[in-house]
N, C-alpha and C positions, 0 to 999 in steps of 0.2 A: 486619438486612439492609441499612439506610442505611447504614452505616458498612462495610461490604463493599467489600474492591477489586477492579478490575475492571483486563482488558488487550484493548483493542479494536483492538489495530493490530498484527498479529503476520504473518510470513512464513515459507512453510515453502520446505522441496525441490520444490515445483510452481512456487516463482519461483527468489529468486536467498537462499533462505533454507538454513540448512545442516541443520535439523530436521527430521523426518517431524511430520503431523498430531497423531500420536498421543505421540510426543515433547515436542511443545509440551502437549498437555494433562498431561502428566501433571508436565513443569516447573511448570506455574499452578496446578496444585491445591496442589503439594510447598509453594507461596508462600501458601496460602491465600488463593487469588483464590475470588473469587463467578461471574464470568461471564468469556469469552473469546471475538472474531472474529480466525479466520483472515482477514489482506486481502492474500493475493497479489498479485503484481502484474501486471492485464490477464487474468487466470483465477481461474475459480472452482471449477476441476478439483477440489480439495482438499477442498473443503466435506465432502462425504460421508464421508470419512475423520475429517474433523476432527468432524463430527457423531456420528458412533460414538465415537469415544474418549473425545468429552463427556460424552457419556450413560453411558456405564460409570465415568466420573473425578467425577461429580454435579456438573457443572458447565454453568450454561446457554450458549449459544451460537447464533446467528444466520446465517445467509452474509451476505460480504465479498467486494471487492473494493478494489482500488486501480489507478483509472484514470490512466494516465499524460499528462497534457496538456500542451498549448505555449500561452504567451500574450506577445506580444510579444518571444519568444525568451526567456522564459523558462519551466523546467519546474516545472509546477503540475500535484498529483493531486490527485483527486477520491476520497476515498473513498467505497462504494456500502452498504449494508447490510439483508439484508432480502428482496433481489430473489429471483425466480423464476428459479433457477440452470437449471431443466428447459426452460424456454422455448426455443422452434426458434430460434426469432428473437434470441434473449439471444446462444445460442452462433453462431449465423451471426453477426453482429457483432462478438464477438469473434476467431472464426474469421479474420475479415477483416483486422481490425484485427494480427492475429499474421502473417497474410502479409504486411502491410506493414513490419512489425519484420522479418519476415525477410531481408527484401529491403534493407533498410536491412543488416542484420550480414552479409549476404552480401557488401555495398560494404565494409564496412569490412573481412572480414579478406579481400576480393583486395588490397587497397591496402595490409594487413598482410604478405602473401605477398610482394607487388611488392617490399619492403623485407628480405626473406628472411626470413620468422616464418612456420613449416608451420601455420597455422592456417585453419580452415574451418568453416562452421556445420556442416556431417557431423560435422566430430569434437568440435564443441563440444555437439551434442545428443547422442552417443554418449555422451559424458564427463560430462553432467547430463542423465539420462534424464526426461522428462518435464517439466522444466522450461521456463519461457518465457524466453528468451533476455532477458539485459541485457547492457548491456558490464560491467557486473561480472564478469557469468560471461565474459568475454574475457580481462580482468584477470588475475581467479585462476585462469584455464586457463594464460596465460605465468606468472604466477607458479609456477606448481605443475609447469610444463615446465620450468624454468629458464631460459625467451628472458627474462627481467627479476628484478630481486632481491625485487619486490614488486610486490603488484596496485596501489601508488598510483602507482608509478614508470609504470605503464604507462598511466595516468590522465593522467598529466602532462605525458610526451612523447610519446605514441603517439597513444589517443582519445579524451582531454580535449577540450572544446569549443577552436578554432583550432590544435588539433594535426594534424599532417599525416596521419594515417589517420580523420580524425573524418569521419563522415559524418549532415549531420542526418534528424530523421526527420521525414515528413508528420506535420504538424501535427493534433493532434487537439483541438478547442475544448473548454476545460473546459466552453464553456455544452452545448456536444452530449454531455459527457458525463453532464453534470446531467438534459437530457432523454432518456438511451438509459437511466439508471438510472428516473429517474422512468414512462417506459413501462412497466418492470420489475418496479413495486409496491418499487423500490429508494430507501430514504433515503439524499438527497446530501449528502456533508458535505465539508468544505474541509480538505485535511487542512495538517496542519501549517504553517498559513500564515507564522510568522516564519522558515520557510528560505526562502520566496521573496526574499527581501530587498529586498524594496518596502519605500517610507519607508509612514510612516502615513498620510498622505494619499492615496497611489498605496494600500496594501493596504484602505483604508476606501472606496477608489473602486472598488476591484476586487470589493469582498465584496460591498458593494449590487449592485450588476452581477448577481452571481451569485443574490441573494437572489431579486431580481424574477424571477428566470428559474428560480425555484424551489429553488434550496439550501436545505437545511432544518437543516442541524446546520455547525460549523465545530468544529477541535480544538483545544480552550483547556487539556489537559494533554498535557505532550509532553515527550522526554528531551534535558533540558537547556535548557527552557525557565528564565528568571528569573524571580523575583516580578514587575516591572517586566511582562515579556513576555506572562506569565498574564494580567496585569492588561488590555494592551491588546487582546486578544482576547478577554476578558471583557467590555468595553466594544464591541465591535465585534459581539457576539452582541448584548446588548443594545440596539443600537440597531436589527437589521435582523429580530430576533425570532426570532433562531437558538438553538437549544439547542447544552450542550457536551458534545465526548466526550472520550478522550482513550484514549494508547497509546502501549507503550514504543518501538514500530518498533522489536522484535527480528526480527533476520536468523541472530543464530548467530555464527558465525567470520567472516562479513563485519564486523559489528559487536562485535567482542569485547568493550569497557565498557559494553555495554546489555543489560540483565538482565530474564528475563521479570516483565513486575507492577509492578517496582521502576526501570526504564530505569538511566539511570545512578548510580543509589544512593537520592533520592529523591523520587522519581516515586510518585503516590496518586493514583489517579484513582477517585472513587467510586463505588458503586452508582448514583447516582441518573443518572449518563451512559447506561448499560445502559438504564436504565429508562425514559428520554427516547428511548432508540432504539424499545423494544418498544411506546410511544406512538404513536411516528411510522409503524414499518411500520402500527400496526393504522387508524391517520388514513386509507391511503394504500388500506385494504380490498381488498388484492391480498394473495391467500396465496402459498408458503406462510408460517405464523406463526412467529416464535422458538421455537427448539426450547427444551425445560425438560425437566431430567433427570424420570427417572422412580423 
């Protein structure tokens, strides 16, 4: 079982992922993974789904999330794992938090219209049902309309950050979102922290920050990390007494060179990551527990 791979970081059709729940499971087992978290991004609509499919594919599984934060203008998530998806209060937060994303993509595509581009959150949640809205899904709606030849081009001149339909969004504090998962019976962990692009000093300032304030795991395997990169977040767990996880952040056709289990070719994230999680939910004595096939 130690030697088991694991994919802790995965995205279905409930975010900005091209997969059903039940699609990704049945990719992880095809790869012979051990265990798999759904972590949508800002919902946990999926769990249920991704929960059954586990269970029929023998394959352990936990709920996820991936909270989306700001810190000093830059975008930092929080991944959550473990939390009580049922809670009134889980989803009323989240709830909130998705009117404030709306409200943000409703600014951008008037300021997309004003430019002559027919797009509107109406037809952007018609056209990914059930989805939470990112500017991805803006992206590949003009790419897939033909208003742009590709969802980067519209990244770049459209609503890349300082591009003239960009609009930012209310800030959400990674430390608030370490505390709304911790309320949760949810273990916080940092996810992928070399895309933030802090030097080491600013990312070894930022992780203690987070530690004190309760972070309990950071992601020290990730696609496309280096040996070098591994190494620095290895050292940064250790020193704040973080465990590690790790995940290929498959999206699907957003992400086309990242593969589930394997991310860009070779990605191994072991059993004992899973097994640091189902530690930590059980520390935190909030059910419910990691689901284990049957």
């Amino acid at each position: 079982m130690g030697s088991s791979p694991v994919d802790l970081h995965l995205h279905s059709v409930f975010s900005d992922g091209s997969l059903t729940p039940g699609q990704l499971a049945e990719q992880a087992s095809a790869a012979g993974l051990k265990a798999v978290c759904l972590t949508d991004h800002d919902t946990a609509e999926g769990f249920p789904s991704m929960r059954e499919a586990c269970l029929k594919a023998g394959l352990e599984t936990m709920s996820g999330i991936e909270l989306s934060c700001t810190y000093r203008q830059r975008s930092i998530h929080i991944l959550g794992y473990g939390m009580d998806t049922k809670s009134p209060s889980f989803k009323k937060q989240l709830s909130s938090w998705q009117r404030e994303r709306d409200e943000r993509y409703d600014a951008i595509t008037e300021k997309l219209r004003r430019r002559g581009y027919p797009v509107s959150t109406e037809l952007l949640h018609r056209h990914f049902p059930g989805a939470v809205l990112t500017r991805a899904h803006i992206a590949v709606y003009m790419a897939e309309q033909g208003m742009a030849p590709d969802k980067e081009t519209v990244f770049k001149t459209l609503i890349g950050r300082g591009c003239p339909c960009y609009v930012e969004r209310k800030p959400v504090e990674p430390g608030e979102a370490v505390s709304f998962l911790l309320s949760h019976g949810g273990v916080p962990v940092f996810a992928h922290p070399i895309l933030t692009r802090m030097s080491a000093e600013e990312l070894d300032e930022f992780t203690g920050s987070l530690a004190r304030l309760g972070l309990m795991g950071i992601e020290g395997y990730y696609s496309g990390y280096g040996r070098a990169q591994e190494q620095l977040v290895a050292s940064l767990a250790e020193k704040y007494g973080l465990f590690l996880t790790g995940g290929s952040d498959f999206h699907g056709t957003a992400k086309p060179s990242i593969s589930v289990g394997t991310g860009k070719g070779g990605l191994y994230v072991p059993y004992s990551c899973y097994q640091s999680l189902k530690e930590a939910v059980r520390s935190l004595q909030i059910q419910p527990a990691p689901e284990e096939p049957v």
